[in-house]
GUMINU-938198 format. One record per residue (C-alpha): residue number from 1; x negated, y, z. Coordinates in steps of 0.25 Angstrom, whole numbers. Layout:
residues N
+-----+-------+-------+-------+
| num |     X |     Y |     Z |
+-----+-------+-------+-------+
| NUM |     X |     Y |     Z |
...
+-----+-------+-------+-------+
***
This chain:
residues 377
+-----+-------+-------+-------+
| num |     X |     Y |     Z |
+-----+-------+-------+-------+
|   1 |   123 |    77 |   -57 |
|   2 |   129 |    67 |   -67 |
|   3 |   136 |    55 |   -61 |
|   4 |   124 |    46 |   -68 |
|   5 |   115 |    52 |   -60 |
|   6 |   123 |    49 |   -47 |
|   7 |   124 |    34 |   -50 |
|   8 |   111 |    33 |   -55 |
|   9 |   105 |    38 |   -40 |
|  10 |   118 |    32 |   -33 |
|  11 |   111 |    20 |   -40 |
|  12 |    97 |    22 |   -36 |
|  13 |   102 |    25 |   -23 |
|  14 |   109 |    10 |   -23 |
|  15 |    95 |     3 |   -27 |
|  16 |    87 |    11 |   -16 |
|  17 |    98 |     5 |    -5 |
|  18 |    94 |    -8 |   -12 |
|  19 |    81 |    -7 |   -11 |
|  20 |    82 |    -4 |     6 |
|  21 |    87 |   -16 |     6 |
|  22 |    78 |   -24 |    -3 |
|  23 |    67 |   -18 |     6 |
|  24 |    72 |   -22 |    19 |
|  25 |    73 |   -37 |    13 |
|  26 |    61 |   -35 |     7 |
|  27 |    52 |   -31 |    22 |
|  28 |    61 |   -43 |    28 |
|  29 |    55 |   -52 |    18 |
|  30 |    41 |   -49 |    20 |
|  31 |    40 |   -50 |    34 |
|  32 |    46 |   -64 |    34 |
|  33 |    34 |   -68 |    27 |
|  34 |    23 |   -69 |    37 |
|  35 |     9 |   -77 |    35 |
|  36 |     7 |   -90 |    42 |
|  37 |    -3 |   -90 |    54 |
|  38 |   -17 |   -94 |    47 |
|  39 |   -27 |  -101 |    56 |
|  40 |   -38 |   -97 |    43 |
|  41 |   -48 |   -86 |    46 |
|  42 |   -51 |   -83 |    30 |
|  43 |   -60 |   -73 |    30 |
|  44 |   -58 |   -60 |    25 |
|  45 |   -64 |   -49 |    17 |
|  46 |   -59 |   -33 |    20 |
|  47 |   -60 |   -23 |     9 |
|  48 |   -62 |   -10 |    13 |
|  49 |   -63 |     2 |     3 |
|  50 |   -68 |    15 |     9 |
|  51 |   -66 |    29 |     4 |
|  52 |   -69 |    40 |    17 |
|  53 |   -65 |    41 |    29 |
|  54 |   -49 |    39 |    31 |
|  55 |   -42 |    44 |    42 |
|  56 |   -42 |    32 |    51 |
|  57 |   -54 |    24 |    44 |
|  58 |   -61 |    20 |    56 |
|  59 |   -47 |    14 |    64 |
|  60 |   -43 |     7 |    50 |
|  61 |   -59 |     2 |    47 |
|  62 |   -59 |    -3 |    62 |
|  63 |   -46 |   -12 |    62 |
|  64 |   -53 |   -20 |    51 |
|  65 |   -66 |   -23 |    60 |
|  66 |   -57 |   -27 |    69 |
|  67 |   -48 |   -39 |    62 |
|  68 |   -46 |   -51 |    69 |
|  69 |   -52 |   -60 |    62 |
|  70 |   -63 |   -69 |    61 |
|  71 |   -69 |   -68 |    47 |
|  72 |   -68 |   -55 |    37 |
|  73 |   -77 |   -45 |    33 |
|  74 |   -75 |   -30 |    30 |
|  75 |   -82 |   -24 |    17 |
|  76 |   -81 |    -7 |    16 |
|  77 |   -83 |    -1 |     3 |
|  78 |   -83 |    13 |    -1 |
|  79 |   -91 |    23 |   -14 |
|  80 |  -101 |    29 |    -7 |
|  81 |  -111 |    26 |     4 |
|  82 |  -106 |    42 |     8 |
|  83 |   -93 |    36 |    12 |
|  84 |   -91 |    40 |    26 |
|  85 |   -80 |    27 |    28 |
|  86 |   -93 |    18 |    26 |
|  87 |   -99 |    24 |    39 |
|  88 |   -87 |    24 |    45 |
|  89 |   -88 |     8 |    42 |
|  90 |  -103 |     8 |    48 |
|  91 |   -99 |    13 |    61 |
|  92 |   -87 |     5 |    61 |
|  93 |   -94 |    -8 |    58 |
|  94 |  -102 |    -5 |    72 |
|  95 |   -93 |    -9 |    79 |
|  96 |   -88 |   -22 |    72 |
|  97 |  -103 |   -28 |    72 |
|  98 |   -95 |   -45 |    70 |
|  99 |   -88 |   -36 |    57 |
| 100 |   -94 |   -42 |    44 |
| 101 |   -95 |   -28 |    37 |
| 102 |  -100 |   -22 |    21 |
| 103 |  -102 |   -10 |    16 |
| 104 |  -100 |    -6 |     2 |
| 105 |  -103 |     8 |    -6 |
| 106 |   -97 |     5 |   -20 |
| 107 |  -100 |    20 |   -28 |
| 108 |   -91 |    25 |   -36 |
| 109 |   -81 |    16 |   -42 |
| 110 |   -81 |    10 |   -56 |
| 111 |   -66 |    10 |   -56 |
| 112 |   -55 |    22 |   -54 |
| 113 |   -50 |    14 |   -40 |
| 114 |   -63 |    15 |   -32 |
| 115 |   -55 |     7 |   -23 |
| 116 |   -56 |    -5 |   -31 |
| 117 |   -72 |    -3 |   -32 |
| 118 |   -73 |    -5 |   -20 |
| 119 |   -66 |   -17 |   -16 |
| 120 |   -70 |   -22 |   -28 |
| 121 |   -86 |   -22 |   -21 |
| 122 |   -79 |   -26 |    -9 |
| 123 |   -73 |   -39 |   -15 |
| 124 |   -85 |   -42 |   -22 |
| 125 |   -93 |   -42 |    -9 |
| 126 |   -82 |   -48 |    -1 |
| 127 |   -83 |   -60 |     7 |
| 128 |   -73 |   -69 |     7 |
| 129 |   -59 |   -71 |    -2 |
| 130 |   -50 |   -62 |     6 |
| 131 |   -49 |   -49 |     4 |
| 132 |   -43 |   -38 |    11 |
| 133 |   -43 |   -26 |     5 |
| 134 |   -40 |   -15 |    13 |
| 135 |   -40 |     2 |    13 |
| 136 |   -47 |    11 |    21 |
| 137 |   -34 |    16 |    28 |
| 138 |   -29 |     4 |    33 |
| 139 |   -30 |     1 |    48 |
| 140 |   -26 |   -14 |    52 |
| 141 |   -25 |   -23 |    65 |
| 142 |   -33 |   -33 |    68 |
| 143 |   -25 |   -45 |    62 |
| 144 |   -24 |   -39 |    49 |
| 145 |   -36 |   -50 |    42 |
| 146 |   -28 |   -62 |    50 |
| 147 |   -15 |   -58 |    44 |
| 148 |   -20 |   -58 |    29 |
| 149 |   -27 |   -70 |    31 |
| 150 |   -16 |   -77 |    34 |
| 151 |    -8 |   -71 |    24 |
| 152 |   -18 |   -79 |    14 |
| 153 |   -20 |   -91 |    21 |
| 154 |   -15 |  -103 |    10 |
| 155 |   -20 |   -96 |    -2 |
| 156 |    -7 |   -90 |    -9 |
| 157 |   -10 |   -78 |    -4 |
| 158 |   -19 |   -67 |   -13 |
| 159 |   -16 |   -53 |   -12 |
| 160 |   -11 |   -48 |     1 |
| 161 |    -5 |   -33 |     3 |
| 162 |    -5 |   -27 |    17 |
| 163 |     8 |   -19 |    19 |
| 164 |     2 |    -6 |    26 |
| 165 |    10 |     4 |    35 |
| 166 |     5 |    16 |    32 |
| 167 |     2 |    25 |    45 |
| 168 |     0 |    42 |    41 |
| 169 |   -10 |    50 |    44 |
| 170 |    -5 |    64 |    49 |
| 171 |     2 |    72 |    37 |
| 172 |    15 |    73 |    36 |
| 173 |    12 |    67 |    22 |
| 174 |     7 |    54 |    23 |
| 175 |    17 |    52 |    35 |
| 176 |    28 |    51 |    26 |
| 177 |    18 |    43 |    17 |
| 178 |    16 |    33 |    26 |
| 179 |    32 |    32 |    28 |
| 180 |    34 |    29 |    13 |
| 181 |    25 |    20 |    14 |
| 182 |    29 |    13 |    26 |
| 183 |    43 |    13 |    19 |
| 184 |    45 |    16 |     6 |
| 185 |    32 |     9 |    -1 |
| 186 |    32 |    -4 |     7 |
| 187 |    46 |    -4 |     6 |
| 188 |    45 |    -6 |    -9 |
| 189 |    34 |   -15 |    -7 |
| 190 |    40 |   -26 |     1 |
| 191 |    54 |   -25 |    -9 |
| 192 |    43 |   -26 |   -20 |
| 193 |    38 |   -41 |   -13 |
| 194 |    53 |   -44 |   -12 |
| 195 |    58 |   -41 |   -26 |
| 196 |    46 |   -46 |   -32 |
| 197 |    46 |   -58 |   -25 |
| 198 |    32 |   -56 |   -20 |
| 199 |    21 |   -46 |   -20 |
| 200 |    16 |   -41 |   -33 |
| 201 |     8 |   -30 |   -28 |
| 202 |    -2 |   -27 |   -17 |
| 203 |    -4 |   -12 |   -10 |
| 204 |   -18 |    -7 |    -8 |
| 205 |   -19 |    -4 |     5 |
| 206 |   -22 |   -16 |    11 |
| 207 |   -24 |   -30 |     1 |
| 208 |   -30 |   -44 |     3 |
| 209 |   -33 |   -52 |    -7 |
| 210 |   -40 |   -66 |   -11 |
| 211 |   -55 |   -61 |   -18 |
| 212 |   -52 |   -73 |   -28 |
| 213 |   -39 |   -67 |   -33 |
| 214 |   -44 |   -53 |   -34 |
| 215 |   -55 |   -60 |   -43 |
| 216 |   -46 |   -68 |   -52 |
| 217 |   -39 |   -54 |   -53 |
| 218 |   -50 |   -47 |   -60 |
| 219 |   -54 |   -42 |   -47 |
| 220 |   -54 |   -28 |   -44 |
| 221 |   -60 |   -23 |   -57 |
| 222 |   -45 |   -26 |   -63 |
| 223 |   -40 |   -17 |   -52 |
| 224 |   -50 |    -6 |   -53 |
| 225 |   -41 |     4 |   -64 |
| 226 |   -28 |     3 |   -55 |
| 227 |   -26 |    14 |   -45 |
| 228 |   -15 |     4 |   -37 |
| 229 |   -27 |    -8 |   -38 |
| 230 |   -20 |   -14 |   -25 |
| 231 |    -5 |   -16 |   -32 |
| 232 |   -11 |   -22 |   -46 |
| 233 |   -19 |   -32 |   -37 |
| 234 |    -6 |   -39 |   -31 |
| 235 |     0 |   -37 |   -45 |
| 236 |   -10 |   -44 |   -52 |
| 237 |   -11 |   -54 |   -43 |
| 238 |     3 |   -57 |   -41 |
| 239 |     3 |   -57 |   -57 |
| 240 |    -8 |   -68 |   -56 |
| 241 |     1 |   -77 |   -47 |
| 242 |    -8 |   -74 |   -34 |
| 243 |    -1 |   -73 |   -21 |
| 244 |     1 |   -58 |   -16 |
| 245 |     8 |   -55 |    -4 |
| 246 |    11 |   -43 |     6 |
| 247 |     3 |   -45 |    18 |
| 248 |    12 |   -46 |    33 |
| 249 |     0 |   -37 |    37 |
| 250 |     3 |   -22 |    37 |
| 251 |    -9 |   -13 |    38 |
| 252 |    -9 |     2 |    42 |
| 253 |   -11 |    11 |    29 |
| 254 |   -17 |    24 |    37 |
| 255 |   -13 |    33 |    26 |
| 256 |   -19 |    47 |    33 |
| 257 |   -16 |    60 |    33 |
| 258 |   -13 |    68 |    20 |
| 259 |    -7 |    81 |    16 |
| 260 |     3 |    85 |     6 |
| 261 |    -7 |    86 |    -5 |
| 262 |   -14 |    74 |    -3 |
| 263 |    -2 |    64 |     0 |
| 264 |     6 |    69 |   -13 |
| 265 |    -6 |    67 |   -22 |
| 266 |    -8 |    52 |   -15 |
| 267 |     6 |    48 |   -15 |
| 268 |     8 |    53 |   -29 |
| 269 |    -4 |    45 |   -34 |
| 270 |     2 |    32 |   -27 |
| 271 |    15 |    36 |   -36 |
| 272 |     8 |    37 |   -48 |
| 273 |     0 |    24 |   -46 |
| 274 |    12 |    16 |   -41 |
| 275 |    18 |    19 |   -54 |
| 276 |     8 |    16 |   -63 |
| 277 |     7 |     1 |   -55 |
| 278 |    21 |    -2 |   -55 |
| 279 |    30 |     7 |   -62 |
| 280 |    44 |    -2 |   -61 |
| 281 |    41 |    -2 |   -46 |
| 282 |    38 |    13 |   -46 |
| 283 |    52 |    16 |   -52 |
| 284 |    58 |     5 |   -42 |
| 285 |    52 |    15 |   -32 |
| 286 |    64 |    23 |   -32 |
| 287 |    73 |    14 |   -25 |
| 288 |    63 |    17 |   -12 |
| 289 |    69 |    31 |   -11 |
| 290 |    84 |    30 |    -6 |
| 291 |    84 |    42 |     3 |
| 292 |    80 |    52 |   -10 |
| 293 |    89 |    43 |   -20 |
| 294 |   100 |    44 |   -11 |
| 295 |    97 |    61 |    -9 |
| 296 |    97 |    61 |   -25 |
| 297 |   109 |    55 |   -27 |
| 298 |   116 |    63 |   -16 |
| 299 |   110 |    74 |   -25 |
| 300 |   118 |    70 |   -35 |
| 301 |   132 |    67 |   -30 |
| 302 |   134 |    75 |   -15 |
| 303 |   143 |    65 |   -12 |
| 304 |   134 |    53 |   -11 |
| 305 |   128 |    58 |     0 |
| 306 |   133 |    46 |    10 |
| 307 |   123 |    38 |     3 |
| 308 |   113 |    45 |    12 |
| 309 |   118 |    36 |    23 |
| 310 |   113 |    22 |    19 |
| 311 |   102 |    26 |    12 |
| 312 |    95 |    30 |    23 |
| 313 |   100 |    18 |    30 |
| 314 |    95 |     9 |    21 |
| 315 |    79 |    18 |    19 |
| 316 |    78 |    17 |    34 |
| 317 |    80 |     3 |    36 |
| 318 |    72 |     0 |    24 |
| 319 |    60 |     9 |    28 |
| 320 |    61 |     2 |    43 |
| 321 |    60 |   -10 |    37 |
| 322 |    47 |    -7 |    28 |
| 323 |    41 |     2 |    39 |
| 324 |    45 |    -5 |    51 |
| 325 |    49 |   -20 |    49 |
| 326 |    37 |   -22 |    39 |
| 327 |    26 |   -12 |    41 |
| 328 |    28 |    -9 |    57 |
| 329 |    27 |     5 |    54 |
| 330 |    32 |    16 |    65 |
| 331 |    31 |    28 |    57 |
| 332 |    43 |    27 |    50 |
| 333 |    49 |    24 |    63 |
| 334 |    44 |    36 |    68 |
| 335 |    47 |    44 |    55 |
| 336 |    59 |    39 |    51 |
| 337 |    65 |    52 |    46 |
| 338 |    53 |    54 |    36 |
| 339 |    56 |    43 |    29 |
| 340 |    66 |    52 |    19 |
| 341 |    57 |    62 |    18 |
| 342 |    45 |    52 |    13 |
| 343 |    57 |    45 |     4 |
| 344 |    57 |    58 |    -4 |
| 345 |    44 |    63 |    -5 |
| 346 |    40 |    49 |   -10 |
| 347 |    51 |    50 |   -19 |
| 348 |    47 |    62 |   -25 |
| 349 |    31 |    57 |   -26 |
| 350 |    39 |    43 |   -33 |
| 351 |    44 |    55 |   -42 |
| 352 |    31 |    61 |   -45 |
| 353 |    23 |    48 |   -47 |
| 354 |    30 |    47 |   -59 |
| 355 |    23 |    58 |   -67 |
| 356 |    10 |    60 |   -68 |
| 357 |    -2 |    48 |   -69 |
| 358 |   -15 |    56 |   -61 |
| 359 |   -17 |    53 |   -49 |
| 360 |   -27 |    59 |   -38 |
| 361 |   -36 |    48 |   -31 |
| 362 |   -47 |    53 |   -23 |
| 363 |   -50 |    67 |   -28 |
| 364 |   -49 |    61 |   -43 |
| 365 |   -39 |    60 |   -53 |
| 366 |   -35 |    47 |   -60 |
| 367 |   -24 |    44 |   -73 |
| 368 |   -14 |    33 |   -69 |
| 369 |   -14 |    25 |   -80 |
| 370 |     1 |    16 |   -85 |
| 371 |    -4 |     3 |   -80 |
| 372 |   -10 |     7 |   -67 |
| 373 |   -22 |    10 |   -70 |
| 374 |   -29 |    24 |   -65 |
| 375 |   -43 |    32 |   -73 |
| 376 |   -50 |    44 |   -70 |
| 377 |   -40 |    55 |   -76 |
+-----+-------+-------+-------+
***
């Protein structure tokens, strides 16, 4: 290959080794931040979309009856009175008779995000002023609502992301998932908070918010076209001057287990989308793949293979510092030599997400639109 092509990689290369680094500053940063012990007991309101049963369901519903906490309540929705996660929730409640409990059945959603349907219902019916809004696969300890409240405690707080280690089901597939996430995504999320200088984004799994600031948003029917509603909320509000932070509270993103098919298709869409909500950040994305930059370039030019040495160096102490020092994540301990292989499948689907905009949600196909926006294709 031409010699522009070799310095254009070797150069590349150069930025990914830089961004390592920035990502190691960027964990050390947000563990120094801690919040302050609050004697407060705010009380809080859980939002909990449902949509079948997950694998898991009944351990992740149950570690949010068991909260230590002395004032919060936990409202379910879901489509249809059919949906057997509702009488999974019945029978749950059984046990938990001092839980304060609702039940919603929203019908079919006015809004291609049936998502936001339903905690838009939710929020309507919700107590009190803090929110946490939370998926169906995550599984939490019991100190979770104590955390958060005291991450909002003096009011400057508004919108809160929980940080989610992401534990696999039983493919091969959505182990290595769980390792790109666990690295590779939340290692570009925290340098995002550190080049930024704050966080201008929030990530759906796992999002508490002040009812009051979601109102003076627009509340959710301004959310409603956008297939990545979570990252528009923090952007929107950060763009309206509100405080948005990255919790220290990392919950468990019990991604289950997936084949080939499935995995490709949902990773793909995630791609897609992600590039329609911030397309500068989707290009910047290259610099999360050393290890497939530094085989391209050896590709190239044979003779640059040395560069193989500190660029594994340098992957592996970022992805300990993401998956171990902030997310407390044994996986990637375990799996360590998975990590390359995950760093090129997730380059290739990084590849592929930018063609096409359809995406597969939920047995139907939508149209990514340029702004973000999904319809029914």
């Amino acid at each position: 290959m031409s010699w522009i092509t070799t310095l254009a990689l070797a150069l590349l290369l150069a930025g990914s080794w830089g961004f390592c680094v920035l990502t190691v500053i960027a964990v050390w940063r947000y563990r120094a931040v801690k919040p302050a012990p609050s004697g407060q007991s705010e009380p809080v309101s859980v939002l909990k979309p449902l949509h079948g049963l997950d694998e898991g369901l009944e351990e992740n519903l149950r570690s949010f009856f068991e909260q230590d906490y002395p004032a919060f309540e936990l409202l379910f929705a879901s489509r249809g009175q059919e949906d057997p996660a509702l009488a999974l929730v019945v029978r749950i409640r059984r046990d938990y008779p001092a839980a304060p409990v609702r039940l919603f059945v929203t019908g079919e959603p006015p809004y291609p995000n049936a998502k936001v349907w339903s905690l838009e219902i939710m929020m309507r019916e919700a107590s009190h002023d803090l929110l946490v809004m939370s998926d169906s696969d995550i599984r939490v300890t019991s100190s979770m609502l104590r955390t958060i409240a005291a991450e909002f405690a003096g009011g400057k707080t508004a919108v809160a992301t929980c940080p989610y280690r992401a534990v696999p089901g039983k493919s091969v597939w959505s182990t290595l998932e769980a390792i790109g996430m666990n690295t590779e995504f939340w290692g570009g999320a925290f340098a995002a908070r550190l080049v930024e200088g704050g966080v201008r984004f929030a990530v759906g799994p796992t999002i508490a918010a002040r009812k009051k600031v979601l109102e003076a948003l627009g509340g959710w029917p301004r959310f409603a076209g956008y297939l990545a509603e979570d990252f528009v909320l923090g952007q929107f509000a950060a763009q309206a001057g509100y405080g948005v932070i990255l919790s220290s509270y990392v919950v468990e993103h019990r991604i289950g287990t997936q084949g080939f098919a499935a995995n490709i298709s949902h990773r793909l869409r995630w791609n897609r989308s992600t590039r329609r909500s911030r397309p500068v950040g989707y290009i910047g994305q290259i610099f999360t793949y050393p290890i497939p930059l530094a085989f391209a370039l050896i590709a190239a030019a044979p003779e640059w293979w040395p560069v193989l040495i500190p660029t594994a160096l340098l992957r592996a102490v970022a992805a300990h510092a993401v998956s171990g020092a902030a997310l407390n994540d044994s996986l990637c301990r375990r799996l360590w030599w998975a990590i390359p292989l995950q760093d090129a499948l997730s380059f290739l689907l990084w590849l592929a997400g930018f063609f096409g905009n359809t995406i597969v949600w939920r047995g139907l196909r939508y149209r990514l639109l340029k702004d973000g926006r999904f319809e029914r294709a």
